[in-house]
N, C-alpha and C positions, 0 to 999 in steps of 0.2 A: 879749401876754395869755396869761397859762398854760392849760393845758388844764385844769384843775382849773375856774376860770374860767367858761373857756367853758362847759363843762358846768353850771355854778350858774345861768349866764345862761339857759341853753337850756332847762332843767329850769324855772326861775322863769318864763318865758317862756311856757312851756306851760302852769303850772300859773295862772299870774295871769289869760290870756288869759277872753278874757270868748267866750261859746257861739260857734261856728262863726268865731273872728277865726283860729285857726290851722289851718289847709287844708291837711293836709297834700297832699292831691292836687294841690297846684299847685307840691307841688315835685319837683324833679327826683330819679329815682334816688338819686344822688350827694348830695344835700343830703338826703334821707329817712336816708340811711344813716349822713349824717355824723349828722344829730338824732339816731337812734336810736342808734348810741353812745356822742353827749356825754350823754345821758339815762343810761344803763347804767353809764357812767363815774361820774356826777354819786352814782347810789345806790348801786355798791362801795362808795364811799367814804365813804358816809353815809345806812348803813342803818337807823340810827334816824329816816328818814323814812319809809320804808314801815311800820316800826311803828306812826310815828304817822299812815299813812293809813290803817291797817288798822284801829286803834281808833277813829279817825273813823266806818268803814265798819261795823265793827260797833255802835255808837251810831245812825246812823243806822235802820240793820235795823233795833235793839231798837227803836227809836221809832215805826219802822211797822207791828212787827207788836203793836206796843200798840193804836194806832190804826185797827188792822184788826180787833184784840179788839172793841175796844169801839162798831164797827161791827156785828159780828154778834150783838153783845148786844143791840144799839136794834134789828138786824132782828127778832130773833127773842126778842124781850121778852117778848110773852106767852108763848108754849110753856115760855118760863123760870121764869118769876114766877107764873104763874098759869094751870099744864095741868090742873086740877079736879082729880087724881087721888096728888098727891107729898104723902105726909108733910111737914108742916110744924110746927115747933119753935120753942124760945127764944121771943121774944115776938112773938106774931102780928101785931102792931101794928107791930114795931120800925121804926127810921127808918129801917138799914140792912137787906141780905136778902143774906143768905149763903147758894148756893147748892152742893151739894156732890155730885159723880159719883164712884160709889166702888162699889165692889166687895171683899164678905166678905172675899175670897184674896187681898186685896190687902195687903201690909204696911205700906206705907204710909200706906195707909188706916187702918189698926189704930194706926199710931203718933201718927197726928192728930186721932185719936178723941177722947182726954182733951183736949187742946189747944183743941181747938174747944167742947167741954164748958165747960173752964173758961175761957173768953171771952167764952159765953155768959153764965153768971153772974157774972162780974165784972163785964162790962157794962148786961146787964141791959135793953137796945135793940134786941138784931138778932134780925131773924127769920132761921129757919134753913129750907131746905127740901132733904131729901136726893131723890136721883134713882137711882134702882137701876140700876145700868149694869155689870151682870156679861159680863165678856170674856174673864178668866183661865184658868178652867177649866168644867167641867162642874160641877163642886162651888160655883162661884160662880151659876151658872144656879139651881141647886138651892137655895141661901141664898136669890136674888133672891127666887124665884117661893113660898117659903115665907114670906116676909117681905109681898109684894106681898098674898097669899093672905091674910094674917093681917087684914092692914087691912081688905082689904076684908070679913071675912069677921066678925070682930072689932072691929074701930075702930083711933081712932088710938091708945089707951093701949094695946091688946096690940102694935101694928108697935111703938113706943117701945120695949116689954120686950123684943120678939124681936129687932129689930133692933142692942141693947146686949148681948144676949146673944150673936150672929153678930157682932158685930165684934169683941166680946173672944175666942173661940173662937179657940183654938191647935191643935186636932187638927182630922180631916175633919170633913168636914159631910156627915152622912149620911140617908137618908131614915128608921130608927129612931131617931137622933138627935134629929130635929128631933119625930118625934112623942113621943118622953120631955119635950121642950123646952115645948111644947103642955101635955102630962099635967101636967107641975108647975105653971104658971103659973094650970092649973084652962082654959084653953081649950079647944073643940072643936074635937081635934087633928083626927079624921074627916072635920069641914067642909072643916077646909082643907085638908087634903091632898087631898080631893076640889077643891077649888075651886084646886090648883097650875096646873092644864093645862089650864080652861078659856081661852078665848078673853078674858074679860074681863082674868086677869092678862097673857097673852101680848099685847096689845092697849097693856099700861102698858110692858112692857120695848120693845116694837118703837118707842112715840111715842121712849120715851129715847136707842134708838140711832138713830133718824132724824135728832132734834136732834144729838145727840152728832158725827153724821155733819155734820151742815149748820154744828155749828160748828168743826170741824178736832178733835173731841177723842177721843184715840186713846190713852189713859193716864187712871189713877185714884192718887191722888188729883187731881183739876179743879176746882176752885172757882171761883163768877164772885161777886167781892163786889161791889156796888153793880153799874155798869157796866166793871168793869176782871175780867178772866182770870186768874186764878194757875194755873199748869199744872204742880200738883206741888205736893209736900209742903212745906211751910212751917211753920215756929216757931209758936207765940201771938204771939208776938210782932211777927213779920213780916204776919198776919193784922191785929192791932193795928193796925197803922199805918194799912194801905189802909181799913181802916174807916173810922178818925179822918179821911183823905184825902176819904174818900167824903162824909163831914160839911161837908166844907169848913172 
């Protein structure tokens, strides 16, 4: 029998055996060493198996860390879906709820702004709730807690104006800025810039990164659509879909 052979045998051998029937501790030195390298012989020679165990292995991973997703989704559903205090959009009703952590400075965020806009109205189902989760900079701190400020201080129609104004924004985001931003829209810039540093808006960003913390999220753009994670920026189209998924 060729050594090629044996190697296929020994390799097959190991890999067909069913949990605990190959021990290796019951074999002797000299047989460990011959197994180990009819194995090493067996994948020189035919290394497109470790490719295809690797893709195995990485399939597997993706599979769990979906199902770990949507594990911390069902933990922590309510603080998701329904913190009392997050902007909420698109149709308050809808049967899906797209949920979105995102941060001013974030580019990403800026480039899936329109995307999700228009997903919302083409579909015309999903509710949307954004979650202030400024991490980038200090300039993103300052967007959050002006935007946080507005709502509360204002409603939800001025967070909507301010919040599309701070995501299309291309230069800094400054604290004159934001009260020119205020002055046009006819708001009580005063208020709220009074109302940045209280306790009540510090109170909304700290719930967002404690969840953020509790569910591994450590990057913006984050969306959890129905029960499933997208971790990153995605197409309409790729949003699309998991919707439609989520529909059944």
């Amino acid at each position: 029998m060729t050594r090629t052979l044996l190697s296929a045998l020994a390799l097959s051998t190991a890999l067909a055996a069913p949990a605990g029937a190959l021990d290796l501790s019951k074999m002797s030195t000299e047989e460990k060493a011959a197994f180990g390298e009819a194995v090493k012989d067996y994948l020189m020679q035919n290394p497109e198996v470790l490719v295809e165990a690797i893709n195995v292995l990485e399939e597997r991973q993706q599979a769990a860390a979906v199902e770990n997703d949507k594990t911390l989704v069902d933990t922590n559903a309510k603080d998701i879906f329904e913190d009392g205090f997050s902007w909420i959009g698109g149709n308050p009703q809808g049967d899906v709820t797209i949920v979105e952590f995102m941060d001013y400075k974030c580019t990403y965020c800026k480039k899936a702004f329109p995307e999700v806009e228009d997903l919302l109205k083409k579909d015309g189902n999903i509710r949307l709730i954004v979650k202030e989760f400024p991490i980038l900079s200090q300039q993103s701190e300052l967007g959050a807690r002006f935007a946080v400020a507005t709502k509360q201080v204002a409603g939800d129609a001025a967070y909507k104006t301010v919040h599309d104004a701070l995501i299309g924004m291309r230069g800094d985001i400054s604290l004159e800025g934001l009260k020119r931003l205020a002055a046009d829209n006819k708001f009580d810039a005063d208020a709220i810039i009074k109302k940045m540093n209280t306790e009540e808006v510090t109170a909304v960003l700290r719930a967002n990164h404690q969840l953020a913390e509790r569910m591994n999220i450590s990057g913006t753009p984050t969306f959890i659509i129905g029960n499933e994670m997208l971790r990153g920026y995605a197409p309409e189209e790729a949003m699309a879909k998991i919707v439609a998924e989520q529909r059944g």
